[in-house]
N, C-alpha and C positions, 0 to 999 in steps of 0.2 A: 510289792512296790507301793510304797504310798503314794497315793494319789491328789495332785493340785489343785486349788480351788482356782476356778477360770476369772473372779474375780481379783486375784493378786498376781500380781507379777514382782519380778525380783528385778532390783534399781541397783546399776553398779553406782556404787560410793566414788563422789569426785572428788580429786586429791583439794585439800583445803590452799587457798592462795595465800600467799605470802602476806601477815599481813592483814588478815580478813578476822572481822569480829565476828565470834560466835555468838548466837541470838542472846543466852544466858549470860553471856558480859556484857553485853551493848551498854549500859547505864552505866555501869563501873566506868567501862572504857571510856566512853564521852566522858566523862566527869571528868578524869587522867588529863585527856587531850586539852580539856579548857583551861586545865589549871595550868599544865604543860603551857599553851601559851599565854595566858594571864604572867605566868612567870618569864615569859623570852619579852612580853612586852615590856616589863617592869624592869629585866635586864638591861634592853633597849634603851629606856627612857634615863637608866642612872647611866649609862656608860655616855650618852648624848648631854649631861647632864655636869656629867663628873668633866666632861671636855670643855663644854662651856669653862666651868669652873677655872680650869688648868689654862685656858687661853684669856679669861678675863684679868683687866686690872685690879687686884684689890683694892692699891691705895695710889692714887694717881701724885705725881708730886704737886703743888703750887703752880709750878711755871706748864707743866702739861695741862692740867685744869685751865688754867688760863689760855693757852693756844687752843684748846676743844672749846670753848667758850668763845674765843674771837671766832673761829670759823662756824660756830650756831650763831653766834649774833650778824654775820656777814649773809647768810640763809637767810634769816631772818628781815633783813633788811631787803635781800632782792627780792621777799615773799610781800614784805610792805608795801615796793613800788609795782607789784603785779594787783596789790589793793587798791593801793593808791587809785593806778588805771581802771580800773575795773569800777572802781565807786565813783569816778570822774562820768566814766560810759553811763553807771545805771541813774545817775542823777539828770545827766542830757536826757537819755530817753525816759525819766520819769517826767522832765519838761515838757517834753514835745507830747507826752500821751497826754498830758493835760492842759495842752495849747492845740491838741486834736479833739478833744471831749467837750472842750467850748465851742470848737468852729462849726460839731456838730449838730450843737444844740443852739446855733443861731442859722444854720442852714434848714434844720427841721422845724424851721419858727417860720422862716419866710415860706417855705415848702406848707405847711399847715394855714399861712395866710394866702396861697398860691389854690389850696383845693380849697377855703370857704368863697373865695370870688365861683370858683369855676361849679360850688354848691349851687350859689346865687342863682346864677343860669341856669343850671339844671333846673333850680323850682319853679322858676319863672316860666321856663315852657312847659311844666309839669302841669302849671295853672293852668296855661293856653290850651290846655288839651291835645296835645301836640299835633294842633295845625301851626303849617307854615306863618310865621311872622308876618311876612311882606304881604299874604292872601286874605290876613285875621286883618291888617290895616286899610286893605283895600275895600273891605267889606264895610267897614265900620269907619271909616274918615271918608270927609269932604275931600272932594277933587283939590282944594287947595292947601289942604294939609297933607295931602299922602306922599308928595315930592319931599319936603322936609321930613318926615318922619322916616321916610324910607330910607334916608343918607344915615340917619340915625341909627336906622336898625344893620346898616352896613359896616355901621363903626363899631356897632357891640360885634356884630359877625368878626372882626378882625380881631376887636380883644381877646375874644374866645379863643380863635387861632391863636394868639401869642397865650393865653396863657397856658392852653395845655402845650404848646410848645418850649414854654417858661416850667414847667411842671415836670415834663420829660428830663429837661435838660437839670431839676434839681434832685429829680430822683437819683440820677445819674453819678451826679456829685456829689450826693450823698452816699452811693455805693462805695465810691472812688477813697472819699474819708474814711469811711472805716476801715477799708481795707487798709490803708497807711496806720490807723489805728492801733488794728488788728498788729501790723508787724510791729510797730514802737512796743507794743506791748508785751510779745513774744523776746526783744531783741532787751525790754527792761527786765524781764525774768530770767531772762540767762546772764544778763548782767549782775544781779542781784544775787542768783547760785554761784558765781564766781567769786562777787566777793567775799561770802559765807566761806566759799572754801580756801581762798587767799588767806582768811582771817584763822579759820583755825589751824594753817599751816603756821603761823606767826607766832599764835600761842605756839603750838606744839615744839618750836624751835625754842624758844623762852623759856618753858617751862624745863625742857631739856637739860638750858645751858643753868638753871637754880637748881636743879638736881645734883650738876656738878659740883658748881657752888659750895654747895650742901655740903659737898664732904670735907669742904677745908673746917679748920677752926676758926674762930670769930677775928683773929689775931690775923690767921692768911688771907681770909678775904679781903679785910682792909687792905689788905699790905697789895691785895689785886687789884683792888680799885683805888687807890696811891698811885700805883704804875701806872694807872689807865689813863686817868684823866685827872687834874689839877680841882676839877669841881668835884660839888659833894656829892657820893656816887646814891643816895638816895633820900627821898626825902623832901618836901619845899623848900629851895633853895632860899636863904635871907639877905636883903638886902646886902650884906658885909661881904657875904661869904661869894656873891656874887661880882661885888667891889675887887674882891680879892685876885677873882679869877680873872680879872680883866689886866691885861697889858698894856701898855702905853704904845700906841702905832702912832709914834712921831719920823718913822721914815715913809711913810702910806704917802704916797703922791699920785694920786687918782689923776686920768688924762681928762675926765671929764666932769662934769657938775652931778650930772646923773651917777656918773660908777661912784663919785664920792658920797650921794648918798646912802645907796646900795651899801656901802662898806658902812658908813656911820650905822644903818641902822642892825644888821649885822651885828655892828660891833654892838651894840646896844643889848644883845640879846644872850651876850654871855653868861654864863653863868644858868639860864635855862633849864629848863629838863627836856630831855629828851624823850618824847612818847610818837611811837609809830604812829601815822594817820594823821598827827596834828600838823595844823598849820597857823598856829597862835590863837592870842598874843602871848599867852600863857607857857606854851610849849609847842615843841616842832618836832620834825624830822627832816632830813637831810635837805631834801629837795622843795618840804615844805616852807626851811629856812630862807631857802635860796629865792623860791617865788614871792613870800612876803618882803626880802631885801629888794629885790627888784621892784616890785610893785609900789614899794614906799617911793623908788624915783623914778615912778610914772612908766615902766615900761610892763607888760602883761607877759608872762609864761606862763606854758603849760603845766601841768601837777608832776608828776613825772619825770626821774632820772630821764630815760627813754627820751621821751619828744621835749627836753630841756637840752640835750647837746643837738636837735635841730633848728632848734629856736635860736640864730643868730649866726656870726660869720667863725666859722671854727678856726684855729690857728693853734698852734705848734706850741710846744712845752717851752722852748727858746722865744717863743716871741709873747709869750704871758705879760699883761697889764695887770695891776688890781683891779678889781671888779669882775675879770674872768670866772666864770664858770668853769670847774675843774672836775672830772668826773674819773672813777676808779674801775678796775675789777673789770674781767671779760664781757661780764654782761651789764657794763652799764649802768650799776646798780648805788654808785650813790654818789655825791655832788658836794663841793666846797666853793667859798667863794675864795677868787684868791687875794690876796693882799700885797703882793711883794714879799722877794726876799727870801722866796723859797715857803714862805708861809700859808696858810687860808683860815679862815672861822666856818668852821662847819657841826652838824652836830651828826653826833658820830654813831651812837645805837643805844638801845637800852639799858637805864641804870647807868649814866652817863649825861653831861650837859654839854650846852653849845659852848664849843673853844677855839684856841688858836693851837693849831697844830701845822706840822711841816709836811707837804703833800709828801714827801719821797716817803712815809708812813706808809701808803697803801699802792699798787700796781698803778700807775697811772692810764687811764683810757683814752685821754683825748680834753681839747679844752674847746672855749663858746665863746664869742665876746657877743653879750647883747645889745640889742638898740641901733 
């Protein structure tokens, strides 16, 4: 019988699993498996790709182009009046930090002439060797001078009191400033990030609605901006072509001196270009129009679609004057003045001038009468 070596034993064989790489393919296999999905991701990506494809517009007509353009330039314009607001705020609180930075630095003037008085004193008993005043005069004055002297050295005693009491109370006040400071200046940096970000929402609608643009030919654009608006849809507008745009408002019966100004200078402004943010003389937007008309006949608004339908006694589409403020859209977002007659002069978005158009044009929101 042969005999076993005590060092070996015999190893039942385990059934291989389903599925399990053997040591000698490991490298083939892995290789297999990457490519394996290198290739499901690349299927992935054209089948995600090819669907894009299959649900995009190739060629939008003219008239769709144009309705995706009015609803980017209506974006657009509610992203302007969130600018608008937002560069209204960072501009106050850029005021006030620096009507806070002066008051500081005239507080820290009298606070710095407030510790050389209270220096004074200090050297002057530094001199005395600091014995008591009143004991240093008794010592050294005639009996007939130490009565006067000593009312004397009572009244510096009380300055001294007032001023490190004066001293306290500026430290104080100077804490208090800065700290008001300190928030103008936090409340100007968020204002500032806001308008950064207002703005490049503005482009990115803009740039958008030129993409579309893009794909008409030179022939359909115009033929878009024909239908749009009666002014030259870009460009500096010239004296004529300005002339041109302009209407005759011989029914405009303003109720007041003021609304007829309002309206006159409006009217004056046809033909215009329309650029977000402005507010003249040169060019406007919506609301920036409306504040400059008003303004011409002495009465002040705010920048702002938003806090321009609170600025004044609001009233009803049926009880509309000329010189109403007329505002559109759910949120508010952009202002006409009105004229009569179902009309207004407002300026209306991008690549576009100020005109007279018929409010029923856009969803109406609500009307203002100011003053």
């Amino acid at each position: 019988m042969a005999s076993h070596s005590p060092t070996r034993t015999h190893r039942r064989k385990r059934p291989a699993l389903t599925g399990s790489i053997t040591p000698g393919a490991t490298r083939s296999t892995r290789t297999t498996a990457r490519i394996g999905v290198t290739l499901a991701l690349a299927s992935a990506a054209s089948v995600s790709l090819l669907g894009e494809i299959g649900h995009a517009d190739p060629k939008l007509t003219p008239d769709q182009v144009k309705a995706k353009v009015a609803a980017l330039y209506q974006q657009a314009e509610q992203a302007t009046e969130d600018y608008n607001g937002a560069k209204e705020q960072a501009d106050s609180a850029s005021s006030a930090v620096s009507a806070l930075q002066d008051e500081l630095a005239r507080k820290t003037a009298q606070l710095n002439t407030t510790r050389d008085a209270l220096g004074g004193i200090a050297a002057a008993q530094y001199r005395s060797g600091g014995i008591d005043p009143l004991l240093q005069l008794a010592l050294s004055s005639t009996p007939d001078t130490y009565l006067a002297r000593a009312s004397y050295l009572n009244q510096a005693g009380t300055k001294q009191s007032q001023a490190l009491a004066q001293l306290t109370a500026q430290q104080r006040d100077i804490a208090e400033t800065r700290a008001r400071a300190a928030g103008k200046l936090t409340a100007l940096r968020d204002a500032q990030a806001r308008v950064a970000d207002h703005k490049r929402t503005v482009n990115a609608e803009l740039a958008a609605a030129q993409a579309l643009l893009a794909q008409l030919t030179a022939a359909q654009r115009a033929a878009v901006a024909a239908s749009d608006s009666p002014g030259p849809a870009s460009g500096s507008p010239t004296s004529a072509s300005r002339d041109a745009a302009r209407v005759p408002l011989t029914d405009v019966a303003a109720p007041s001196p003021r609304a007829a100004r309002a309206i006159a200078f409006a009217y004056g402004a046809i033909g215009l270009p329309y650029v977000w943010g402005a507010t003249g003389p040169g060019s406007y937007d919506c609301s920036g129009l409306t504040q400059a008309a008003w303004r011409a006949a002495g009465i002040s608004l705010p920048r702002t679609t938003s806090t321009q339908i609170n600025a004044g006694t609001r009233v009803s589409r049926s009880q509309l004057q000329p010189g109403d403020l007329v505002f559109f859209y759910s949120g508010v977002s952009h202002v006409g003045l009105y004229i009569g007659g179902g009309q207004m002069i407002h300026a209306p978005h991008p690549g576009s001038t100020v005109r007279v158009a018929p409010i029923s044009e856009m969803p109406f929101a609500g009307a203002v009468r100011p003053g």
